[in-house]
C-alpha positions in Angstrom: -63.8 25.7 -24.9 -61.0 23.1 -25.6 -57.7 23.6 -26.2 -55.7 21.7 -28.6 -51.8 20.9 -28.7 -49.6 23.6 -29.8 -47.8 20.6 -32.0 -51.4 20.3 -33.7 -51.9 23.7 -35.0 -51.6 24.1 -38.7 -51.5 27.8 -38.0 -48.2 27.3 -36.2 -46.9 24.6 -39.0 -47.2 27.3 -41.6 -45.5 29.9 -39.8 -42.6 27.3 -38.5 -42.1 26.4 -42.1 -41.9 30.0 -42.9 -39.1 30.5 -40.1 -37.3 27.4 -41.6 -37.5 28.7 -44.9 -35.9 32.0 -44.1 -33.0 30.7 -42.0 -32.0 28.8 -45.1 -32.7 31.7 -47.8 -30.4 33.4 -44.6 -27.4 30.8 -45.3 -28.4 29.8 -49.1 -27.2 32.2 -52.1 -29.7 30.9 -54.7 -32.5 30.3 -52.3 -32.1 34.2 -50.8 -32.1 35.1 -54.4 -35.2 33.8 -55.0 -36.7 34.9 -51.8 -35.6 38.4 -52.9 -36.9 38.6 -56.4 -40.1 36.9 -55.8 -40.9 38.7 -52.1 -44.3 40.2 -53.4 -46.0 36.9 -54.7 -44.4 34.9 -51.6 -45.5 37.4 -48.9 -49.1 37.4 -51.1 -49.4 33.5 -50.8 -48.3 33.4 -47.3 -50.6 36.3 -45.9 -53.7 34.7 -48.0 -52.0 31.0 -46.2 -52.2 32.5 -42.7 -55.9 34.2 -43.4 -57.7 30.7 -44.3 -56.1 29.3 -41.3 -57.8 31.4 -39.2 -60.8 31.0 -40.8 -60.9 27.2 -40.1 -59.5 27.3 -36.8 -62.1 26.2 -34.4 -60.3 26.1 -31.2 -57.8 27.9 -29.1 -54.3 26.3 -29.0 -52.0 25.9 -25.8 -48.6 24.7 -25.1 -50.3 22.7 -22.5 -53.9 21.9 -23.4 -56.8 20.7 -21.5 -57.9 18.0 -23.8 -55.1 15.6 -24.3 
């Protein structure tokens, strides 16, 4: 089976985008506020997010793939 790019995954966007937006609800008052009183429906959208993902991902994913 192939492997594709790390940098091509949308698997990994998603959860990079995640990271990045909890580093700046981390340093943002409002944006942390938010976070905080919406956790339930954020943490719903971004478990249902990550499950299609791996529903459409076809192939494995390597830092250094085979097929470039």
């Amino acid at each position: 089976m192939n492997t594709k790019s790390l940098f091509k995954s949308k698997t990994i966007a998603a959860s990079f985008i995640t990271t990045l937006a909890g580093a700046i609800a981390a340093f943002v008052p409002n944006v942390g506020q938010f976070v905080a009183e919406n956790s339930a429906g954020i943490l719903l959208t971004l478990g249902g997010l990550n499950f299609a993902l791996r529903l459409v991902t076809k192939e494995k994913i390597s830092l250094f793939p085979n097929d470039i």
